[in-house]
C-alpha positions in Angstrom: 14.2 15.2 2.3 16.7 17.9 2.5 15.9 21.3 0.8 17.1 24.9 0.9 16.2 28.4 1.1 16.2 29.9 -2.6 15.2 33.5 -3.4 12.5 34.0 -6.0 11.3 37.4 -6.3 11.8 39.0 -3.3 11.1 36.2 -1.3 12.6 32.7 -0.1 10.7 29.5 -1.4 11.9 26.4 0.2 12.8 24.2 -2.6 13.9 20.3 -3.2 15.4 18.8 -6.1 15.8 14.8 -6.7 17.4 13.4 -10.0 20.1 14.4 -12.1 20.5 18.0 -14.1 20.7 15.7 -17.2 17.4 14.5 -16.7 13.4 15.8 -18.1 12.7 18.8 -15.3 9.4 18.3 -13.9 8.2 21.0 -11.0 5.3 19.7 -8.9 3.2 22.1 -7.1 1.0 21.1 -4.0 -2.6 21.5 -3.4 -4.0 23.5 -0.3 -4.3 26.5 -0.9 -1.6 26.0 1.9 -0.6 22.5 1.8 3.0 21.6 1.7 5.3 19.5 -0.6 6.2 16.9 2.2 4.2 13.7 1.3 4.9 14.0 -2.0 8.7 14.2 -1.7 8.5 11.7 0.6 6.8 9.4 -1.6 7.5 10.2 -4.8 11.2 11.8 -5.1 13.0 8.2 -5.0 10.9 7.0 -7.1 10.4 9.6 -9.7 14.0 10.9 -9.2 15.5 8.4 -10.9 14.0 9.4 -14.1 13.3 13.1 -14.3 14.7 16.3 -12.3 11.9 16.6 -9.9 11.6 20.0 -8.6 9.2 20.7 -5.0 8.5 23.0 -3.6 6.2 24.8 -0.9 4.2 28.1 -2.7 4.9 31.5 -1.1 4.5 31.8 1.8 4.0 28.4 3.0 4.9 26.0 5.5 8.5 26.1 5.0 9.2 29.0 2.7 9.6 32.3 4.0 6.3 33.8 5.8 4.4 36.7 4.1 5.4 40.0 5.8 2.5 42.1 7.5 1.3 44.4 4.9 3.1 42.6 2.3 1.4 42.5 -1.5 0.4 38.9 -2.1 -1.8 37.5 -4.9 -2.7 34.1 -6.8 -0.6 35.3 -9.8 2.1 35.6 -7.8 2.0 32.0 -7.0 2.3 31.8 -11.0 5.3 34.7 -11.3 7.3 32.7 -8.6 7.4 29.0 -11.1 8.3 31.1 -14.2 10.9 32.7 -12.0 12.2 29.6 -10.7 12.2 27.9 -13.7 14.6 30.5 -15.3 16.9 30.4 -11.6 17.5 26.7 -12.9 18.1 27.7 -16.6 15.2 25.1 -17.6 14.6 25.3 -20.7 11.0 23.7 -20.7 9.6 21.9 -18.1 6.4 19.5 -17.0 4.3 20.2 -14.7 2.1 18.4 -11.6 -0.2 19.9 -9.7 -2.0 18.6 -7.2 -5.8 19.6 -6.0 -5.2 23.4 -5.7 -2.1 23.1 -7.0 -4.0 21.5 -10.4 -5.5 24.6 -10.4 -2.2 26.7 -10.5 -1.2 24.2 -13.2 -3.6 25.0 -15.5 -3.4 28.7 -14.7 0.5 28.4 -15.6 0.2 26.4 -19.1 -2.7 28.7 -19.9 -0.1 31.8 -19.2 3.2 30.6 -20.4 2.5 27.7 -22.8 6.6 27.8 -24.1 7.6 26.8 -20.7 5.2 23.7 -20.8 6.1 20.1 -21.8 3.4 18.7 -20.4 0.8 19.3 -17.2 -0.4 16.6 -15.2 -3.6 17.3 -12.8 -3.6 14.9 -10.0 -7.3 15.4 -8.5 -7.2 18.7 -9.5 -9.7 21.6 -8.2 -10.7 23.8 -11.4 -14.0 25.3 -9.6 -13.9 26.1 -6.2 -17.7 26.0 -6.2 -18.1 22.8 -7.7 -15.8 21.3 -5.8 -17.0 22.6 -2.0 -20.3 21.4 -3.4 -19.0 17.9 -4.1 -17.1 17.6 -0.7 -19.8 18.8 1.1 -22.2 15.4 -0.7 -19.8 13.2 0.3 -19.5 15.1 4.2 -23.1 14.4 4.2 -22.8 10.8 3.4 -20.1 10.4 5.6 -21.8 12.0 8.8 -24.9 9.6 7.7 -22.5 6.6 7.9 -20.6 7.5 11.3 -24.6 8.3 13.1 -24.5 11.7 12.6 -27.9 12.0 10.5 -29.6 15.4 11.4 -25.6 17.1 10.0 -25.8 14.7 7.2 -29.2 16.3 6.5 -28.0 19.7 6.9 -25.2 19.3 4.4 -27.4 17.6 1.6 -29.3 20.9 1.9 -26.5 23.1 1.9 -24.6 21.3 -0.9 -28.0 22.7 -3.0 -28.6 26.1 -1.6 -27.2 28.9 -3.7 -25.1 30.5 -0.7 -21.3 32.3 -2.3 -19.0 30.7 -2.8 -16.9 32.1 0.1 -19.7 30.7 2.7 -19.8 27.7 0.8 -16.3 26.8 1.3 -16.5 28.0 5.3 -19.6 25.8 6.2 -17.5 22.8 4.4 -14.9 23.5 6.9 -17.3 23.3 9.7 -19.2 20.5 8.7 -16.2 18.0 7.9 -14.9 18.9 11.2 -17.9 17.1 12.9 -16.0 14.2 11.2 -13.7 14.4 14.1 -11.2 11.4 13.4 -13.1 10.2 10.3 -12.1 13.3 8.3 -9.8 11.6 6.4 -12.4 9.2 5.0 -13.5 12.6 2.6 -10.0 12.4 1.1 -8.3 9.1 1.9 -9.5 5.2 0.0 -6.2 3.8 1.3 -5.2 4.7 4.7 -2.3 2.7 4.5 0.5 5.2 3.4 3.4 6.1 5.2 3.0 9.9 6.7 6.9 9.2 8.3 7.4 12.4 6.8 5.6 14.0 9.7 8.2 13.2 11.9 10.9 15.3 9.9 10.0 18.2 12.5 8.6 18.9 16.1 4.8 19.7 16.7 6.0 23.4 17.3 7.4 23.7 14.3 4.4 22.3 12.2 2.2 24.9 14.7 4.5 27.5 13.2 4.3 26.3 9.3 0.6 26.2 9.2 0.2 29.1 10.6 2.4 30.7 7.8 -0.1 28.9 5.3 -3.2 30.1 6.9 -2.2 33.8 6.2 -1.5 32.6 2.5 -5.1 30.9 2.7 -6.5 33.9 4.1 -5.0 36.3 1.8 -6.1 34.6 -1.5 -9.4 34.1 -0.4 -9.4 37.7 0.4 -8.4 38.8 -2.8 -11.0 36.4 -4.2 -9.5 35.2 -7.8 -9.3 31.8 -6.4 -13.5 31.3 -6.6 -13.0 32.5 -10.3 -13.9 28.9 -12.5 -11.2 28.0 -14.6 -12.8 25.3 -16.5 -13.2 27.8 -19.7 -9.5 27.6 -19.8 -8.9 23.8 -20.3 -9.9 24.0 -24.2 -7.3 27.1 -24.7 -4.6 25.2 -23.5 -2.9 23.0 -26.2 0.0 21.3 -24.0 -0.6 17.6 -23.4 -2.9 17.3 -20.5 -3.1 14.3 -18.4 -5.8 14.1 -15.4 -5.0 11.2 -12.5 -7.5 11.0 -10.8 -8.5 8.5 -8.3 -11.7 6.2 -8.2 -13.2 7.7 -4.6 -11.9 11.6 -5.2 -14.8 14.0 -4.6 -12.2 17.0 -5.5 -12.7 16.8 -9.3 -16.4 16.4 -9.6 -18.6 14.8 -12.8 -18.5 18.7 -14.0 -14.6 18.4 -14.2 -14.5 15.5 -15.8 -16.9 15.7 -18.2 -15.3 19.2 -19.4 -12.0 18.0 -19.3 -13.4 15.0 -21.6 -15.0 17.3 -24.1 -12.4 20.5 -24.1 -9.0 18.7 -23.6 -7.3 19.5 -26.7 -4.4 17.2 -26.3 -6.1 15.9 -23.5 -6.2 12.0 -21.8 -7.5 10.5 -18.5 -6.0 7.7 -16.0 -8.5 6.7 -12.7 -6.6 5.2 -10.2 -8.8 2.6 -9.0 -7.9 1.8 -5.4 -7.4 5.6 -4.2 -9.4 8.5 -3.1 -8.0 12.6 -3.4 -3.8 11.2 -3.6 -3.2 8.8 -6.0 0.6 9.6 -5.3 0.7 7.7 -2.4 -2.1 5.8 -2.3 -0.8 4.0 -5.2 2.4 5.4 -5.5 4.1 2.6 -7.5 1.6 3.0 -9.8 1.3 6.8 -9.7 5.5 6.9 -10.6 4.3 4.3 -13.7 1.6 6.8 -15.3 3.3 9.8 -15.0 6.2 8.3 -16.5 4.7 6.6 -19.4 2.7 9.9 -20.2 6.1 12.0 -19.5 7.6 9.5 -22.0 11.0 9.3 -19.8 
């Protein structure tokens, strides 16, 4: 996986691209907020690459990209700005779209603000409501903690997941509570724990110390400015690209609520569950993730 340095706005994004110019452009954005590109290029880029332009990239700020300057001006719609920008640095006419988690959320944010750069938007257990979502994980923490002997913090988050705390605290006492998971974590996210993470190897511990500590300030500073806690479910029926949501069998992320809204506001809208995965269908299935995405990219 080799990438470069490009600079979009003021800024330098770290930036891969597999497949041929002649090929459909598709830019994929990871979820987080924070997260990185790396598993899915490592998974995905052979196998996509062959058949669209595939376009990664770590978000401002993040992991790999240039850090976020003290001081510095940072917001969610810059996150936005920076794939409009890019996609004009490549002379793309239109491309498609994956997000992933959080990066489902950008997705939808992007299509629902520039609709003539669109082809199509692909939301791979996408996050739409923070709220909902926290609320969701923080079921299945509960369960899990109950299943691994920990039942007075499985009790505690059954309560939580039904108090009416913000949204903010919400998200923080999630964090807390799935670290009493210890190694189990995973188990939230992961159905098949059998992927590859090779990828991880690509650098030194130091220098993934140094990457996520680039995307905790990016963490910190959109939950600071707060627009990431707005709901963005109202948005789904405005958008009239083709939508496709890939979700997988044993994902908490995108909750009944997402779903169900999705099913009934989708314009152009259609559904694929991936039945033997959990939050990353891309890996956890990844042959058949490539197949679905593109059949429904028709490339």
């Amino acid at each position: 996986m080799i990438g470069e340095l490009i600079e979009i706005r003021g800024k330098k994004l770290y930036v891969e691209v597999h497949g041929p110019e002649d090929k459909p452009a598709v830019l994929y954005l990871h979820g987080g907020p924070g997260e990185s590109c790396h598993d899915f290029s490592f998974h995905q880029s052979e196998r996509l690459g062959k058949d669209v332009r595939l376009i990664a990239i770590d978000q401002r700020g993040v992991c790999r990209s240039e850090v976020i300057g003290e001081n510095e001006e940072f917001g969610l719609n810059d996150l936005i700005e920076d794939c409009e920008a890019l996609r004009n640095h490549f002379n793309i006419d239109t491309w498609s779209v994956i997000g992933h988690s959080f990066g489902g959320f950008l997705s939808l944010l992007y299509a629902s603000q520039y609709p003539q750069s669109i082809r199509k938007v692909i939301l791979e257990g996408p996050t739409l409501d923070f709220e909902l979502t926290s609320r969701s994980l923080i079921r299945k923490t509960a369960h899990l903690l109950k299943k691994h002997g920990k039942p007075e913090l499985s009790a505690r988050g059954m309560s939580l997941a039904e108090s009416d705390v913000s949204i903010r605290e919400l998200t923080e006492q999630y964090m807390a509570l799935s670290d009493e998971l210890g190694d189990n974590r995973m188990e939230i996210y992961r159905y098949n724990h059998d992927a590859p993470t090779d990828y991880l190897s690509y650098h030194t511990e130091v220098e993934w110390d140094e990457f996520y500590d680039r995307s905790d300030l990016h963490y910190n500073l959109l939950r600071e400015e707060g627009k990431i806690f707005d709901s963005l479910l109202h948005l789904i029926k405005e958008v009239e690209n083709p939508m496709l949501m890939a979700i997988g069998k044993y994902d908490a992320v995108p909750c009944d609520v997402h779903i169900n809204t999705f099913k009934r506001d989708a314009v152009n809208g259609s559904i694929h569950v991936f039945e033997g995965s959990g939050h990353t269908p891309h890996y956890e299935e990844a042959d058949e993730f490539r197949k679905v995405v593109l059949e429904f990219l028709g490339a």
